[in-house]
KEDREN-506454 format. One record per residue (C-alpha): residue number from 1; residue in three letters; chain; x, y, z. Coordinates in Angstrom, 2 decimals, m for minus. Layout:
BEGIN
{num = NUM, residu = Ala, chaine = A, u = X, v = Y, w = Z} .
...
END
This chain:
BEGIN
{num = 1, residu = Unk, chaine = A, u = 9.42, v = 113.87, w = m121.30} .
{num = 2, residu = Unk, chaine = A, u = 9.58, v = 113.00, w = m117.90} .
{num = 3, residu = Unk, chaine = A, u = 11.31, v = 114.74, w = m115.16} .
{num = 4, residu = Unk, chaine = A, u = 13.02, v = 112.61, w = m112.12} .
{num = 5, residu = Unk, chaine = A, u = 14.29, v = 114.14, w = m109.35} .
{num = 6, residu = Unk, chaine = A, u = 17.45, v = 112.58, w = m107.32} .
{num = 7, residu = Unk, chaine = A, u = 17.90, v = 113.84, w = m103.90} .
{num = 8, residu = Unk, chaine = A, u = 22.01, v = 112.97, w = m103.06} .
{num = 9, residu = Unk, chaine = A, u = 23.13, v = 113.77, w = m99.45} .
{num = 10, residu = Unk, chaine = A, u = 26.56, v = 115.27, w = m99.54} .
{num = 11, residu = Unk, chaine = A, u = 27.85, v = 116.19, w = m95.50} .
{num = 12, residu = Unk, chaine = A, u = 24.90, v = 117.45, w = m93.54} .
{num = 13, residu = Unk, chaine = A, u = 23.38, v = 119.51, w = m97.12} .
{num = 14, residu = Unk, chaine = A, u = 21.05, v = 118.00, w = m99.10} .
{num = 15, residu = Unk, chaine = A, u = 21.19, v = 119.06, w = m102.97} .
{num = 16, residu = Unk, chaine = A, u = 18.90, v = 118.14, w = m105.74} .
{num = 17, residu = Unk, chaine = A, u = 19.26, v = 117.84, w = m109.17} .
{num = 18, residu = Unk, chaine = A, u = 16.39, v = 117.43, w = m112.10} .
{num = 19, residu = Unk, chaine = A, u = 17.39, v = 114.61, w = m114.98} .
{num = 20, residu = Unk, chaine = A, u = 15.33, v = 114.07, w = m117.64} .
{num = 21, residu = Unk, chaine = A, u = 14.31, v = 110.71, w = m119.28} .
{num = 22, residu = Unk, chaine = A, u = 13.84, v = 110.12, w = m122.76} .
{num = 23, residu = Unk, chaine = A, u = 11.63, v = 107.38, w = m122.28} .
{num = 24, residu = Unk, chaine = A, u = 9.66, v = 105.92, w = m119.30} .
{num = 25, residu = Unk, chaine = A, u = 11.05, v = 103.74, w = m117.41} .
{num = 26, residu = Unk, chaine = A, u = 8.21, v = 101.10, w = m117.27} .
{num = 27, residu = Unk, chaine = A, u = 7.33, v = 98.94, w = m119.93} .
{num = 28, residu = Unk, chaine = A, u = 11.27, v = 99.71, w = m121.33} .
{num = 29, residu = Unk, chaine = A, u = 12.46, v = 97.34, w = m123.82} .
{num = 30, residu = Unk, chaine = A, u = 15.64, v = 95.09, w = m122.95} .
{num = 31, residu = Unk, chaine = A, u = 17.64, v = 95.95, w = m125.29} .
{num = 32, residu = Unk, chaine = A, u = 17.15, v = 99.20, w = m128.05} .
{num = 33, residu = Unk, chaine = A, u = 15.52, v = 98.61, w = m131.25} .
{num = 34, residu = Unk, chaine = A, u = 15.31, v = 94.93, w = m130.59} .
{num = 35, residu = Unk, chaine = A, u = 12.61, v = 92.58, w = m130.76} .
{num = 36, residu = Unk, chaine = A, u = 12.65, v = 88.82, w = m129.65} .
{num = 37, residu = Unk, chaine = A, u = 12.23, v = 87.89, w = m133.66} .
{num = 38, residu = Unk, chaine = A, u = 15.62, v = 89.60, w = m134.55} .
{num = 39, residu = Unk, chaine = A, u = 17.22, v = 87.77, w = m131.34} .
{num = 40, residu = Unk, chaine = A, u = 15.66, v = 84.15, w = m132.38} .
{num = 41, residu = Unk, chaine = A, u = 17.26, v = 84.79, w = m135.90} .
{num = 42, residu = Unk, chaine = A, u = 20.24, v = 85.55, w = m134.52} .
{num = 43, residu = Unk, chaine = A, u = 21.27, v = 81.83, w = m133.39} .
{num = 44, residu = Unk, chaine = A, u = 20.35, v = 81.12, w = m137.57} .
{num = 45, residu = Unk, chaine = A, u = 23.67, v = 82.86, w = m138.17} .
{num = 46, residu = Unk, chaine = A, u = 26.50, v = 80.26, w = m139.14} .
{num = 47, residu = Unk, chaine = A, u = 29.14, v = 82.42, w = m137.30} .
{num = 48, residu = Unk, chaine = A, u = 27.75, v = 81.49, w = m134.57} .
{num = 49, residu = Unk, chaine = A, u = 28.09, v = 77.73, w = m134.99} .
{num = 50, residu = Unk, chaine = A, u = 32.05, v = 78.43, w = m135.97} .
{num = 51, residu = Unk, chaine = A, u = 32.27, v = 80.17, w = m132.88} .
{num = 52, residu = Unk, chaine = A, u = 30.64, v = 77.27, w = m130.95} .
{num = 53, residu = Unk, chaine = A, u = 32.20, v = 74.51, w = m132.67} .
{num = 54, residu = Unk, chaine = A, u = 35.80, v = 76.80, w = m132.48} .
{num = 55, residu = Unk, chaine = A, u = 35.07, v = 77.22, w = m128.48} .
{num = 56, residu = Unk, chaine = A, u = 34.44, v = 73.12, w = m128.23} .
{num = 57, residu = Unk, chaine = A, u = 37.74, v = 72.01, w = m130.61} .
{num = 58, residu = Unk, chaine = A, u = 39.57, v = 74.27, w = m128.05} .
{num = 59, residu = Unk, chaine = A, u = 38.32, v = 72.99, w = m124.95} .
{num = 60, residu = Unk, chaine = A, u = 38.93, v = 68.89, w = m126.17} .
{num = 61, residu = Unk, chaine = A, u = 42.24, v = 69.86, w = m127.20} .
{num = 62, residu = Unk, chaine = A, u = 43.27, v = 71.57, w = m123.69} .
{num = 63, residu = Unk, chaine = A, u = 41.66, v = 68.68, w = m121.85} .
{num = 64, residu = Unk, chaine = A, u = 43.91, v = 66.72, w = m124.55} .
{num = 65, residu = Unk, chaine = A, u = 47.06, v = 68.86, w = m123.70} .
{num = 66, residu = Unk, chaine = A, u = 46.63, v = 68.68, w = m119.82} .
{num = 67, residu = Unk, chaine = A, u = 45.50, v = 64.82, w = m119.05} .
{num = 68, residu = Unk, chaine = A, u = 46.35, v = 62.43, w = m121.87} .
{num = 69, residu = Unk, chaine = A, u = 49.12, v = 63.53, w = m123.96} .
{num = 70, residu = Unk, chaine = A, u = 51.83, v = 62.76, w = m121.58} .
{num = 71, residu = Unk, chaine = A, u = 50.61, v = 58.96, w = m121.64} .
{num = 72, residu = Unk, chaine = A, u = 50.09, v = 59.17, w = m125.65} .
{num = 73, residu = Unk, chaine = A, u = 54.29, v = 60.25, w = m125.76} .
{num = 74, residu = Unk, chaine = A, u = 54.83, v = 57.84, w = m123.25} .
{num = 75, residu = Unk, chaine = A, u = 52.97, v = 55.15, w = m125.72} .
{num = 76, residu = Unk, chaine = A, u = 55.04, v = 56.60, w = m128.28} .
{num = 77, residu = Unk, chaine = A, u = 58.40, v = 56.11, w = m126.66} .
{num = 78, residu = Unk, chaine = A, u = 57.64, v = 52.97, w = m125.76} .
{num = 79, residu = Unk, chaine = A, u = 56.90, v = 51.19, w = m128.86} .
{num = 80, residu = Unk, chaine = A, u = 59.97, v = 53.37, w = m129.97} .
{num = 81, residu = Unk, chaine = A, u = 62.36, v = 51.84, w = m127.51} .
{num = 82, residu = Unk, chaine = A, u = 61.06, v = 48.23, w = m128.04} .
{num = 83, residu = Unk, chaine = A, u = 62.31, v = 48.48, w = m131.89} .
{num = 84, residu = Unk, chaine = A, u = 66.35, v = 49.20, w = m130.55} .
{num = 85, residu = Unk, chaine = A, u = 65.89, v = 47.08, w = m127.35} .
{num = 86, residu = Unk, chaine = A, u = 66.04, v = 43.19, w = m128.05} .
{num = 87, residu = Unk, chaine = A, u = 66.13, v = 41.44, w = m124.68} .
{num = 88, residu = Unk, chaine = A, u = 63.96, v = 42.30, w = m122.02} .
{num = 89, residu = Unk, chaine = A, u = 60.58, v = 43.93, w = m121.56} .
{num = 90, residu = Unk, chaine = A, u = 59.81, v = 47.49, w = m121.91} .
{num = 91, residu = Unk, chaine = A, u = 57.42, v = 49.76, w = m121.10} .
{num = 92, residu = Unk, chaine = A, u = 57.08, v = 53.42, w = m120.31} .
{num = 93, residu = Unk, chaine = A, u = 53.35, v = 54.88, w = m118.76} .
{num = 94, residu = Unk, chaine = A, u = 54.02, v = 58.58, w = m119.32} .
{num = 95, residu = Unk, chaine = A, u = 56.52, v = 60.99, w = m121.00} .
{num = 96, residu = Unk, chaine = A, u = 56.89, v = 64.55, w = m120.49} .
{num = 97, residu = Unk, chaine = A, u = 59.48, v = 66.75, w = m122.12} .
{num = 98, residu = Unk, chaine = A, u = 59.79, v = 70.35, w = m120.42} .
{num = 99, residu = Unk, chaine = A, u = 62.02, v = 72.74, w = m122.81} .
{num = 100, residu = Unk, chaine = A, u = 62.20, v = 75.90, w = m120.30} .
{num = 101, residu = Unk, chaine = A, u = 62.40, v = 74.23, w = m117.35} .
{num = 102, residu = Unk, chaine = A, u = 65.01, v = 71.66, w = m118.70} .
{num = 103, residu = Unk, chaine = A, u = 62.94, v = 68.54, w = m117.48} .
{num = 104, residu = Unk, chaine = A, u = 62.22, v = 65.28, w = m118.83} .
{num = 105, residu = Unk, chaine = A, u = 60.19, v = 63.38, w = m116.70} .
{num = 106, residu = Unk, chaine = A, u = 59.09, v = 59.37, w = m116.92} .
{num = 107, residu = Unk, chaine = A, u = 56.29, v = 57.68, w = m114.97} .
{num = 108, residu = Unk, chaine = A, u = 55.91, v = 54.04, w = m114.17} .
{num = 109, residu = Unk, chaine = A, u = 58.79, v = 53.09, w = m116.25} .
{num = 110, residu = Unk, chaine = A, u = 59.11, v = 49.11, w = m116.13} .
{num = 111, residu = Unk, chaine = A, u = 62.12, v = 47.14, w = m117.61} .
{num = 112, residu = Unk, chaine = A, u = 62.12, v = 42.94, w = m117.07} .
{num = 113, residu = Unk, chaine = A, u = 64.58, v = 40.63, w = m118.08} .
{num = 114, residu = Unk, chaine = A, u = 65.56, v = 37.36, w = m117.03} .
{num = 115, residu = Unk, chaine = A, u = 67.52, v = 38.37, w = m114.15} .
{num = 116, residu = Unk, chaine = A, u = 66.77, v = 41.48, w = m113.09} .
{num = 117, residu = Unk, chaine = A, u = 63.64, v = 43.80, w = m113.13} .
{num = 118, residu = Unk, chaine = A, u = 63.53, v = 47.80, w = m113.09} .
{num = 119, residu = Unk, chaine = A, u = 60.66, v = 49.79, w = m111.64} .
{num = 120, residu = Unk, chaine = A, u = 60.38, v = 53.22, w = m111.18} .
END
């Protein structure tokens, strides 16, 4: 056993105090008990890949969530809206339906008929 001693300076008074160390502190392995074979055998373990492939499905589908699926409703509504509406061109870029916030919000929203034309 090896004995360390830490000199602290509290104020002007200098105190010492004796630890002891189980083990040196050179040549001290990473982490307890563990040797790189255990670690490499480690990524062999199919919870791992769940929790990969888990981590990656969640990351496409908020990338999903935040960028495209306004455009995909608004794709939606659109070939909705063309069943019921006979005369006329229609077409909607982007939908977005906010329930708390009590918004419903269109993008690029383009109605043509023979006489007139709508474009927001």
């Amino acid at each position: 056993m090896e004995t360390v001693t830490i000199t602290e300076m509290i104020g002007s008074e200098g105190e010492e105090e004796e630890v002891f160390l189980e083990a040196s502190l050179e040549g001290a392995p990473l982490f307890a008990n563990t040797s790189y074979k255990n670690l490499l055998e480690d990524f062999n373990n199919p919870d791992l890949g769940y929790l990969v492939l888990s981590l990656l499905v969640a990351m496409v589908w908020a990338v999903y969530i935040i960028l495209f699926n306004a455009r995909v409703q608004g794709r939606i509504l659109t070939a909705l809206l063309r069943r019921f509406v006979k005369s006329g061109d229609l077409s909607i870029g982007s939908f977005s339906l906010s329930v708390l916030s009590g918004q419903i919000m269109f993008s690029n929203v383009i109605y043509v008929t023979e006489d007139y034309s709508l474009h927001s």
